[in-house]
BATIDO-394453 format. One record per residue: residue number from 1; residue in one letter; chain; x, y, z of N, C-alpha, C in turn. Coordinates in steps of 0.02 Angstrom, whole numbers, plus 50000, padded with zeros to 5 digits. Each point is the difference from the previous one (the first is absolute). Layout:
% BATIDO-394453
    n  res  chain    npx    npy    npz   capx   capy   capz    cpx    cpy    cpz
  NUM    A      A      X      Y      Z      X      Y      Z      X      Y      Z
...
***
This chain:
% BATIDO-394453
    n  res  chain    npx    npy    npz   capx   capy   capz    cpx    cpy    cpz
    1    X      A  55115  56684  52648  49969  49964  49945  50002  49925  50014
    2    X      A  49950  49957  49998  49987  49936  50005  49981  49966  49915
    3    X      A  50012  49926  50016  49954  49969  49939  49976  49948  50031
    4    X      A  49935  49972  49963  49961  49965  50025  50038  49920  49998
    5    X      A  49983  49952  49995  50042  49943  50013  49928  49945  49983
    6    X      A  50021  49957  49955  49952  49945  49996  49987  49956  50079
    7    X      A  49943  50014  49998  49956  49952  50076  50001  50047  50055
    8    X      A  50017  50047  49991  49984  50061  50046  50069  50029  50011
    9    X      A  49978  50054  50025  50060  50034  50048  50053  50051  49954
   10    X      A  50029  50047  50012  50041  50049  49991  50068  49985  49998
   11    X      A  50030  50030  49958  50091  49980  50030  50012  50092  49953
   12    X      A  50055  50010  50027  50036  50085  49989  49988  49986  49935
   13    X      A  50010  50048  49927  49995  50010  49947  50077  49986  49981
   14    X      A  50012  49979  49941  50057  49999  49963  50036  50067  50003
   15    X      A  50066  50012  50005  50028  50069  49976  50011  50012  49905
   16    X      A  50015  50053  49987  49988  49990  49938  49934  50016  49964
   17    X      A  50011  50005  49916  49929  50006  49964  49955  50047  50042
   18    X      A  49954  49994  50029  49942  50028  50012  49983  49978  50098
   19    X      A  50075  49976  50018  50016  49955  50064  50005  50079  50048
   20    X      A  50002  49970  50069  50017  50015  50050  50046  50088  49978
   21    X      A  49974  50064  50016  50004  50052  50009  50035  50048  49938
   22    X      A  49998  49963  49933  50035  50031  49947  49977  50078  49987
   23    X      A  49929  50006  50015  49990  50069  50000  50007  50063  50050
   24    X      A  50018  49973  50040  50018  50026  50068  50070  50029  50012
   25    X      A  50046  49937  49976  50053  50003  50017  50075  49969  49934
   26    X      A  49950  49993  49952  50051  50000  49915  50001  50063  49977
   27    X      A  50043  50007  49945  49994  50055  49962  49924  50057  49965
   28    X      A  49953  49981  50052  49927  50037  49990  50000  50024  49931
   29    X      A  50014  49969  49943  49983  50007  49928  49953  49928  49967
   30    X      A  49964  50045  49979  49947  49946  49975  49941  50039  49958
   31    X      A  49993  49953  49935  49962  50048  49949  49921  49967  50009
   32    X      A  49984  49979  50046  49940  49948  49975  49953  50055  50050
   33    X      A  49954  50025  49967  49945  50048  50029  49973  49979  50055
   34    X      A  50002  49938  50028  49970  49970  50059  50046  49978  50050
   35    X      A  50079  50048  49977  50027  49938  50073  50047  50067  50013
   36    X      A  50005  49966  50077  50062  50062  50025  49950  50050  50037
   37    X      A  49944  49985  50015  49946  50041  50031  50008  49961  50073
   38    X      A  50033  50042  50047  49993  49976  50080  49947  50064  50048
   39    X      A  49959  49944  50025  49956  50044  50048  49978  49967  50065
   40    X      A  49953  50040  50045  49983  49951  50044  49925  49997  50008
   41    X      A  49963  49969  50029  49942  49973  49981  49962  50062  50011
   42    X      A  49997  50050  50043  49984  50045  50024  50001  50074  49929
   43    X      A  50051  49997  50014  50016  50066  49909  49967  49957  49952
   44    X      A  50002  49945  49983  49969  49978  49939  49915  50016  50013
   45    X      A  49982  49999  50070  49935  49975  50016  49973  50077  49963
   46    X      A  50059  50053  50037  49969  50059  50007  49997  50032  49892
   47    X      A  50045  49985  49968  50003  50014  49945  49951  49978  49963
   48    X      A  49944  49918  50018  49967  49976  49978  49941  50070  50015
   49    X      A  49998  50021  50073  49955  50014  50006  49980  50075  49973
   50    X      A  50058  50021  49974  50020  50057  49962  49957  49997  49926
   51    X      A  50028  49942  49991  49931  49982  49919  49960  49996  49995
   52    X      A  49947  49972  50079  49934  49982  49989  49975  50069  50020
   53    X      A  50037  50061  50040  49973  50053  50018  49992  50040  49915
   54    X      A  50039  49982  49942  49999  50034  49934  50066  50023  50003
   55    X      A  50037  50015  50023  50060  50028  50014  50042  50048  50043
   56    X      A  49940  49987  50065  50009  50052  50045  50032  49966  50070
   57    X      A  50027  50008  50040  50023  49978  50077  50023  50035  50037
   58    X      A  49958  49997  50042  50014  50068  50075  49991  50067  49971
   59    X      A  49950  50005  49964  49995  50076  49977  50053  50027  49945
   60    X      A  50044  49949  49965  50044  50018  49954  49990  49964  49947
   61    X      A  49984  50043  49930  49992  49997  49926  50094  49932  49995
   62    X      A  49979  49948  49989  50046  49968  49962  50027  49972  49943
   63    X      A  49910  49983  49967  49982  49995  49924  49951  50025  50000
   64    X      A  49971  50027  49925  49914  50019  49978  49986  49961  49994
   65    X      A  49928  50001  50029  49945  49929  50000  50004  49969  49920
   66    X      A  50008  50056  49946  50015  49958  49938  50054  49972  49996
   67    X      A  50032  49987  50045  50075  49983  49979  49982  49903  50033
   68    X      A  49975  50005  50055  49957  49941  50030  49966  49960  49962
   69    X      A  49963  50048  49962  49939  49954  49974  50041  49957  49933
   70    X      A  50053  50070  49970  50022  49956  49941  50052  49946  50025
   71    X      A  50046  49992  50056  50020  49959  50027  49966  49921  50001
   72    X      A  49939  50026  50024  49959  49947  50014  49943  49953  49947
   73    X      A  49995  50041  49936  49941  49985  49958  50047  49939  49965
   74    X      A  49978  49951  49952  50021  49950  49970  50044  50042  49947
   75    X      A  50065  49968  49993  50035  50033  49938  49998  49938  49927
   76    X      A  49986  49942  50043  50026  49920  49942  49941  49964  49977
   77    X      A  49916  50030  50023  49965  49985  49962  49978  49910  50029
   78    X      A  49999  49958  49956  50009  49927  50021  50065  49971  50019
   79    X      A  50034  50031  49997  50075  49951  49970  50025  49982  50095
   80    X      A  49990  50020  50036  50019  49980  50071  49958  49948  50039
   81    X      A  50018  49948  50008  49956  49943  50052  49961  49990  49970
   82    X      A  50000  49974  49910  49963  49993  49950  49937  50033  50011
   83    X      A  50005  50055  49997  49926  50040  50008  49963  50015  50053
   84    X      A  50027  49954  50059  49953  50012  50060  50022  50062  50039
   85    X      A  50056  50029  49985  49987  50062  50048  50047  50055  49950
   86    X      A  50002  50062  50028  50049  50042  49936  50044  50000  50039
   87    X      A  50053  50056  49968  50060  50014  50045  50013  50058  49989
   88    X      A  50010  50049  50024  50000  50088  50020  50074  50013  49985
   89    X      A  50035  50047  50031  50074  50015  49993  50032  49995  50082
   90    X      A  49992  49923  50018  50036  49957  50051  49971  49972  50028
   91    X      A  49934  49990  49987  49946  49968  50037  49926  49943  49956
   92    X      A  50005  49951  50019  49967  49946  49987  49908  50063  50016
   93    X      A  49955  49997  49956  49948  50028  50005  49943  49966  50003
   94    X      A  49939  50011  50039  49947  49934  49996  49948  50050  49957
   95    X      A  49972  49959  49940  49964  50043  49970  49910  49964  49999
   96    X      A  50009  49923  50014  49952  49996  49988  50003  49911  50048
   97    X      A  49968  50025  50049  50007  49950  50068  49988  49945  49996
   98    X      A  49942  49969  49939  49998  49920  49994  50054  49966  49971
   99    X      A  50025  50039  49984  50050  49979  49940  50094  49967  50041
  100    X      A  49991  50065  50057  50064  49975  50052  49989  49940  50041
  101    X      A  49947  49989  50010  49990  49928  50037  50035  50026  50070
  102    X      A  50012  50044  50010  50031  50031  50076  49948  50045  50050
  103    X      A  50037  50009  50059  49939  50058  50014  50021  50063  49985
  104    X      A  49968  50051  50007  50022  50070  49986  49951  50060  49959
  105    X      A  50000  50065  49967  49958  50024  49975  50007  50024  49937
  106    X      A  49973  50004  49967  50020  50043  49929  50034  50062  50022
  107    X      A  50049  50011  49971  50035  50052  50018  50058  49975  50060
  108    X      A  49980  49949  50024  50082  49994  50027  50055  49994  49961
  109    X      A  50063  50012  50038  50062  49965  49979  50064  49993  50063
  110    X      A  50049  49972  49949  50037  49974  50062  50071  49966  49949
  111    X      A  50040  49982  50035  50056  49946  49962  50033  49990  50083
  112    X      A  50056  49945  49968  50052  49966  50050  50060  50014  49975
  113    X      A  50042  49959  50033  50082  50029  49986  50035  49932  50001
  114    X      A  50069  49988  49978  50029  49948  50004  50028  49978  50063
  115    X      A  49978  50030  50040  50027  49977  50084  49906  49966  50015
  116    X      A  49969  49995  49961  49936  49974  50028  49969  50052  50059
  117    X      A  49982  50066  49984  49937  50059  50014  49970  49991  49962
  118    X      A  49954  50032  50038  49939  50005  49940  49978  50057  50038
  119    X      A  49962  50050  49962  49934  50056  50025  49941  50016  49936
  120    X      A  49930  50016  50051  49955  50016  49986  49974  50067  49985
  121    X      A  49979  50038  49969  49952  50065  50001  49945  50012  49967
  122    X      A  49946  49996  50053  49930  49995  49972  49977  50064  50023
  123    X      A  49990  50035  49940  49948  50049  50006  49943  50011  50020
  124    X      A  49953  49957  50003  49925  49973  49985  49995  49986  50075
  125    X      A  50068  49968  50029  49987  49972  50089  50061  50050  50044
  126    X      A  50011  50053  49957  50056  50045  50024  50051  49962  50049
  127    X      A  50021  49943  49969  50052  49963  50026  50066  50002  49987
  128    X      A  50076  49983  50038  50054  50021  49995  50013  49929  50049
  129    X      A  50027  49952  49930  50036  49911  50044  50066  50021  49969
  130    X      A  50039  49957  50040  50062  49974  50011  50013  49959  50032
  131    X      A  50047  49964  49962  49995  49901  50023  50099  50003  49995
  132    X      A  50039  49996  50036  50067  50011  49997  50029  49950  50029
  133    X      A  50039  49964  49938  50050  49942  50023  50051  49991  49977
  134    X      A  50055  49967  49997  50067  49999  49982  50033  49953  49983
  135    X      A  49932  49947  49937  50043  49942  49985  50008  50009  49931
  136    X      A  50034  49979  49965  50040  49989  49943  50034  49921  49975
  137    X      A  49984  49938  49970  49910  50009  49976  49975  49988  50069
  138    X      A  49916  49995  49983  49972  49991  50050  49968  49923  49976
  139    X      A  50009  49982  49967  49991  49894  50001  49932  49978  49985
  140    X      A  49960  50074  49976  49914  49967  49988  49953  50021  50054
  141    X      A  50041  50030  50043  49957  50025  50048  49915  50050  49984
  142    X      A  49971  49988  50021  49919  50030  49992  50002  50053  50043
  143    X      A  50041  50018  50055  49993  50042  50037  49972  50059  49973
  144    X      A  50016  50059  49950  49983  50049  49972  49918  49996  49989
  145    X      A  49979  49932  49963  49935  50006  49980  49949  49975  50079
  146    X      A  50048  49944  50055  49940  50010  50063  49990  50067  50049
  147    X      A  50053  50036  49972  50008  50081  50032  49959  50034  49960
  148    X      A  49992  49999  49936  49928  50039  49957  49947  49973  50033
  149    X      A  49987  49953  49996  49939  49975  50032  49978  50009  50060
  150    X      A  50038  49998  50053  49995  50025  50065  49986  50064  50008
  151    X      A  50035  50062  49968  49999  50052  49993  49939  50034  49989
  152    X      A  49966  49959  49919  49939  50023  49987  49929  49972  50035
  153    X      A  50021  49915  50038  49946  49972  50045  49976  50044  50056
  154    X      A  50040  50056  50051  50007  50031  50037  49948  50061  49985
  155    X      A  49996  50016  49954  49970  50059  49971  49919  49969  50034
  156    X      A  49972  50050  50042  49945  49989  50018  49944  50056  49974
  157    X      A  50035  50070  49997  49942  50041  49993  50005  50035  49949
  158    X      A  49981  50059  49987  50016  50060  49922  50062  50026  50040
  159    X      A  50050  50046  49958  50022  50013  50010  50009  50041  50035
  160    X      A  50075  50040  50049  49985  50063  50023  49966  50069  49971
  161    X      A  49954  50031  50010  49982  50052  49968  50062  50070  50003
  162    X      A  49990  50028  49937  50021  50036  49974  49979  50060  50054
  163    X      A  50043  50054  50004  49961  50058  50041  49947  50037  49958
  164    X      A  49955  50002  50038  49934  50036  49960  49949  49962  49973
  165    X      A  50023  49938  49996  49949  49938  49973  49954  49997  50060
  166    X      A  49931  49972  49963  49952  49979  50046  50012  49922  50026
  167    X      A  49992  49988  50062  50003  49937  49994  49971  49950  49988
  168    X      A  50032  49947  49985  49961  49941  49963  49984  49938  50071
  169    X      A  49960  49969  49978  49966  49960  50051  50054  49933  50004
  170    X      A  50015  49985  50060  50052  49938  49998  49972  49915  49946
  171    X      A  50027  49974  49976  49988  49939  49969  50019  49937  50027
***
Protein backbone atom coordinates (compact mmCIF):
# COMPACT_ATOMS: atom_id res chain seq x y z
CA UNK A 1 0.00 0.00 0.00
CA UNK A 2 1.35 3.47 -1.02
CA UNK A 3 0.00 7.15 -0.58
CA UNK A 4 0.29 9.73 -2.88
CA UNK A 5 2.45 12.71 -1.59
CA UNK A 6 1.91 16.44 -2.55
CA UNK A 7 4.16 17.33 -5.86
CA UNK A 8 4.36 13.87 -6.87
CA UNK A 9 5.56 10.63 -5.90
CA UNK A 10 4.58 7.68 -3.52
CA UNK A 11 5.88 6.94 -0.02
CA UNK A 12 4.59 3.26 1.85
CA UNK A 13 1.05 3.87 3.44
CA UNK A 14 0.62 4.60 7.12
CA UNK A 15 0.13 1.40 9.39
CA UNK A 16 -2.99 1.53 11.14
CA UNK A 17 -6.75 2.78 10.30
CA UNK A 18 -7.16 1.68 6.82
CA UNK A 19 -2.87 1.68 6.57
CA UNK A 20 -0.51 -0.78 5.39
CA UNK A 21 -2.02 -4.58 5.53
CA UNK A 22 -4.81 -4.40 8.37
CA UNK A 23 -6.90 -6.66 6.31
CA UNK A 24 -4.51 -9.10 5.53
CA UNK A 25 -2.84 -9.41 8.53
CA UNK A 26 -5.15 -7.70 11.74
CA UNK A 27 -7.82 -9.33 13.33
CA UNK A 28 -9.87 -9.75 9.70
CA UNK A 29 -13.12 -8.35 11.48
CA UNK A 30 -14.80 -5.66 9.90
CA UNK A 31 -18.53 -4.73 9.46
CA UNK A 32 -18.36 -2.27 6.56
CA UNK A 33 -19.86 -4.19 3.37
CA UNK A 34 -17.02 -2.88 1.22
CA UNK A 35 -13.89 -3.68 3.03
CA UNK A 36 -11.92 -6.78 3.88
CA UNK A 37 -12.47 -7.94 0.19
CA UNK A 38 -8.78 -9.13 -1.02
CA UNK A 39 -8.34 -10.25 -4.64
CA UNK A 40 -6.15 -10.17 -7.53
CA UNK A 41 -6.66 -8.35 -10.65
CA UNK A 42 -7.18 -11.45 -12.57
CA UNK A 43 -10.22 -13.21 -10.15
CA UNK A 44 -11.74 -9.85 -9.94
CA UNK A 45 -11.36 -9.55 -13.83
CA UNK A 46 -12.86 -13.01 -14.11
CA UNK A 47 -15.95 -12.42 -11.56
CA UNK A 48 -16.60 -9.13 -13.46
CA UNK A 49 -16.81 -11.16 -16.34
CA UNK A 50 -19.13 -13.57 -14.65
CA UNK A 51 -21.79 -10.57 -14.55
CA UNK A 52 -21.58 -9.33 -17.87
CA UNK A 53 -21.99 -13.10 -19.10
CA UNK A 54 -25.64 -12.79 -16.70
CA UNK A 55 -24.28 -15.06 -14.26
CA UNK A 56 -22.60 -17.68 -15.95
CA UNK A 57 -18.49 -18.55 -16.15
CA UNK A 58 -16.88 -21.41 -17.78
CA UNK A 59 -20.08 -23.14 -18.28
CA UNK A 60 -21.14 -22.77 -14.53
CA UNK A 61 -24.64 -21.28 -13.33
CA UNK A 62 -23.29 -18.74 -10.52
CA UNK A 63 -26.21 -16.26 -10.38
CA UNK A 64 -29.69 -16.04 -12.48
CA UNK A 65 -29.49 -13.55 -15.04
CA UNK A 66 -32.32 -11.99 -12.76
CA UNK A 67 -30.23 -11.88 -10.00
CA UNK A 68 -27.71 -9.57 -12.44
CA UNK A 69 -30.08 -7.51 -13.78
CA UNK A 70 -31.56 -6.66 -10.27
CA UNK A 71 -27.99 -6.15 -9.05
CA UNK A 72 -27.53 -3.85 -11.68
CA UNK A 73 -30.89 -1.75 -12.33
CA UNK A 74 -31.00 1.72 -10.29
CA UNK A 75 -32.22 1.09 -6.66
CA UNK A 76 -31.87 5.28 -5.43
CA UNK A 77 -33.71 6.80 -8.20
CA UNK A 78 -31.98 10.53 -8.24
CA UNK A 79 -30.43 10.60 -4.98
CA UNK A 80 -26.73 9.35 -6.21
CA UNK A 81 -24.27 11.88 -8.13
CA UNK A 82 -27.28 14.23 -7.85
CA UNK A 83 -29.14 12.47 -10.50
CA UNK A 84 -26.61 11.88 -13.07
CA UNK A 85 -26.24 8.28 -12.78
CA UNK A 86 -28.24 5.53 -10.45
CA UNK A 87 -26.74 3.12 -8.23
CA UNK A 88 -27.68 -0.73 -8.37
CA UNK A 89 -26.76 -3.06 -5.31
CA UNK A 90 -22.75 -2.17 -5.48
CA UNK A 91 -22.48 -0.54 -8.50
CA UNK A 92 -22.54 3.13 -9.77
CA UNK A 93 -25.14 2.64 -13.01
CA UNK A 94 -25.11 4.81 -16.29
CA UNK A 95 -28.63 5.38 -17.17
CA UNK A 96 -28.63 8.14 -19.32
CA UNK A 97 -25.15 9.13 -21.08
CA UNK A 98 -25.45 12.98 -21.51
CA UNK A 99 -26.02 13.38 -18.24
CA UNK A 100 -22.47 11.45 -16.98
CA UNK A 101 -20.39 13.79 -18.93
CA UNK A 102 -18.09 10.48 -19.10
CA UNK A 103 -17.65 7.95 -21.73
CA UNK A 104 -19.48 4.74 -21.55
CA UNK A 105 -23.09 3.20 -22.45
CA UNK A 106 -26.40 3.09 -20.99
CA UNK A 107 -26.37 0.17 -19.15
CA UNK A 108 -22.91 0.29 -17.96
CA UNK A 109 -21.60 0.07 -14.53
CA UNK A 110 -18.71 -0.10 -12.47
CA UNK A 111 -17.37 1.39 -8.88
CA UNK A 112 -13.78 1.75 -7.19
CA UNK A 113 -12.44 0.86 -3.87
CA UNK A 114 -10.55 2.70 -1.20
CA UNK A 115 -7.10 1.48 -2.33
CA UNK A 116 -7.98 3.57 -5.62
CA UNK A 117 -9.44 0.51 -8.36
CA UNK A 118 -11.73 1.10 -10.27
CA UNK A 119 -13.70 -1.39 -12.94
CA UNK A 120 -15.93 -1.20 -15.82
CA UNK A 121 -18.85 -3.47 -17.30
CA UNK A 122 -20.41 -2.59 -20.41
CA UNK A 123 -22.86 -4.62 -21.81
CA UNK A 124 -23.62 -2.73 -24.97
CA UNK A 125 -19.46 -3.01 -25.78
CA UNK A 126 -19.30 -6.50 -23.93
CA UNK A 127 -16.49 -5.04 -21.97
CA UNK A 128 -14.68 -6.24 -18.69
CA UNK A 129 -11.92 -3.04 -17.30
CA UNK A 130 -9.87 -3.14 -14.46
CA UNK A 131 -7.67 -0.34 -13.42
CA UNK A 132 -5.68 -1.74 -10.07
CA UNK A 133 -3.70 0.35 -7.70
CA UNK A 134 -2.67 0.58 -4.17
CA UNK A 135 -2.81 4.06 -2.96
CA UNK A 136 -4.60 5.22 -0.01
CA UNK A 137 -5.32 8.51 -0.39
CA UNK A 138 -4.52 8.93 -3.72
CA UNK A 139 -3.96 13.12 -3.52
CA UNK A 140 -6.49 14.10 -6.51
CA UNK A 141 -5.17 11.93 -8.82
CA UNK A 142 -7.33 11.70 -12.33
CA UNK A 143 -5.80 8.51 -13.08
CA UNK A 144 -9.16 6.39 -12.83
CA UNK A 145 -11.03 8.90 -15.10
CA UNK A 146 -7.71 9.10 -17.92
CA UNK A 147 -8.01 5.15 -17.74
CA UNK A 148 -11.98 5.48 -18.63
CA UNK A 149 -11.13 7.46 -21.31
CA UNK A 150 -8.42 5.58 -22.80
CA UNK A 151 -10.29 2.49 -22.38
CA UNK A 152 -13.37 3.71 -24.19
CA UNK A 153 -11.06 5.94 -26.95
CA UNK A 154 -9.64 2.43 -28.03
CA UNK A 155 -12.95 1.04 -28.89
CA UNK A 156 -12.78 1.05 -32.68
CA UNK A 157 -15.41 -1.33 -33.94
CA UNK A 158 -19.02 -3.12 -32.80
CA UNK A 159 -18.57 -5.35 -30.61
CA UNK A 160 -17.51 -9.07 -30.54
CA UNK A 161 -20.41 -10.95 -32.00
CA UNK A 162 -22.38 -13.12 -30.07
CA UNK A 163 -22.37 -16.85 -31.51
CA UNK A 164 -25.01 -17.09 -34.11
CA UNK A 165 -25.18 -13.36 -34.76
CA UNK A 166 -24.91 -12.10 -38.23
CA UNK A 167 -22.21 -9.95 -38.66
CA UNK A 168 -22.16 -6.41 -38.50
CA UNK A 169 -20.10 -4.27 -40.85
CA UNK A 170 -16.91 -2.70 -39.12
CA UNK A 171 -17.32 1.24 -38.11
Amino acid sequence: MYSAVPGGGIVRAPDGGTGQGDYVDGPRACFGGGAGLLSTPMDYARFLQMLLNGGELDGARILGPKTVELMTANHVGALYNNGDMGFGLGFEVIEHLGRTGRFGSVGAYGWGSAYFQRFIVDPQEKLVAVFYSQLIPAGGLDLQERWRDLVYAAIVGPAPLTPGAAPMPRR
